[in-house]
Each structure stands twice: as structure tokens, then as C-alpha cells.
N, C-alpha and C positions, 0 to 999 in steps of 0.2 A: 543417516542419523535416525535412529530409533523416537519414536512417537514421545517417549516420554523426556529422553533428553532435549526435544524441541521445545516442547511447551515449557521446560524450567530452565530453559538457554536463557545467558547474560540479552542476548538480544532480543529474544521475547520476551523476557521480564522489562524490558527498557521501553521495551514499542506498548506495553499493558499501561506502563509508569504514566509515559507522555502522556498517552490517552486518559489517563484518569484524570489528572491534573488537567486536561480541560474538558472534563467531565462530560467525556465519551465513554457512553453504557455499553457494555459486551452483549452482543447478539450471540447466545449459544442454540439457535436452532441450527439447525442440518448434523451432516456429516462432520465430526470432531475431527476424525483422522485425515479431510481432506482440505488442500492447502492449493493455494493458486499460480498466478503467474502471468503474464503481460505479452502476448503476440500482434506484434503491427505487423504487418501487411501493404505492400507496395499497392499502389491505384491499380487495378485490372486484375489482383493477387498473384500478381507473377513472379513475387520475390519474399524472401520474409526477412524482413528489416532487424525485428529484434523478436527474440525467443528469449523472455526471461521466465524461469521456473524458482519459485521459493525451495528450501529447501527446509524453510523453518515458519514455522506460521509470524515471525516478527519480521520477516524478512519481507521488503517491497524493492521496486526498481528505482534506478536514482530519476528523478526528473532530468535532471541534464540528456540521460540519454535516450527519455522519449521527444523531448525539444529537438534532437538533434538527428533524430532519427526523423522526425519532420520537416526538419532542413531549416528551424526555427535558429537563428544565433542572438546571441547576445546572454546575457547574464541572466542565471538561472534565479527567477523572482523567490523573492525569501519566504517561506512557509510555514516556519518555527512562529509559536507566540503568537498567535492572531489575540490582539486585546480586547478585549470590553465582550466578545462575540459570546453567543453560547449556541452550543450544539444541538442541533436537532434532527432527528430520527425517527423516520415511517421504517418497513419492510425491508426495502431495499436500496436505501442511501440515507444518507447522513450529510446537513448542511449549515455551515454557519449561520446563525441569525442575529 
């Protein structure tokens, strides 16, 4: 997918939405063109559990399958809509208050 169709994809337009609506500010320092992705790692790195790679900058990994890649079961805690909180942001993370 070309650089420009990611950034104005239905799903990164939807993951900018959410985020503003609970007014999560965009950090555009670094690299534009680069995008992330999710590797666990078995205890002693002998294995590699999950290899997730974006392929759209709106794109992240489902929680269910970092729980479960940790051998975590039971129902995936809801995430959507934290009430009352508000977001705050140093450099490098971002955390309800």
C-alpha cells in the first residue's frame, strides 16, 4: 500500500476520529513514512509468539491476541470509552488521568 493511500485509509481516518474525540493530540515528530508493529517473544527468546506488522499507520494488534499469546484467558477487558478521563502526554507515552 503506498504511503499516501495509508494515511487517508477508512481505518486511519477512524483510529485519528477515535483519538480525537478523546482528545489524543498527534505527535508528528520522527519519521512520517515509518510505521510499527508488535513482536512477543517466548521466555529465553526461543520462539516468536506473535509477529504483528501494520501495514497502515491506523492499524494495531487485537488485544485478545497479545492476552493469549501470554496464555492470559478470559474476556478481553473493554477499552473503548474510558469516561470522565483525560489524556495526557510527555514524549513517549500517553496516559489516562
Amino acid at each position: 500500500m503506498s504511503i499516501m493511500k495509508a494515511v487517508f485509509s477508512a481505518k486511519t481516518r477512524a483510529a485519528l476520529s477515535r483519538a480525537s474525540d478523546k482528545k489524543i493530540k498527534a505527535n508528528l515528530k520522527g519519521d512520517k513514512l515509518q510505521i510499527g508493529g508488535t513482536l512477543i517473544i517466548s521466555k529465553g527468546g526461543e520462539k516468536v509468539l506473535v509477529d504483528f506488522k501494520q501495514e497502515a499507520p491506523g492499524d494495531h494488534i487485537p488485544l485478545q491476541t497479545v492476552l493469549d499469546a501470554f496464555g492470559i484467558k478470559g474476556e478481553t477487558p473493554k477499552t473503548e470509552g474510558a469516561e470522565g478521563g483525560t489524556v495526557v502526554c510527555n514524549d513517549d507515552v500517553c496516559q489516562m488521568k
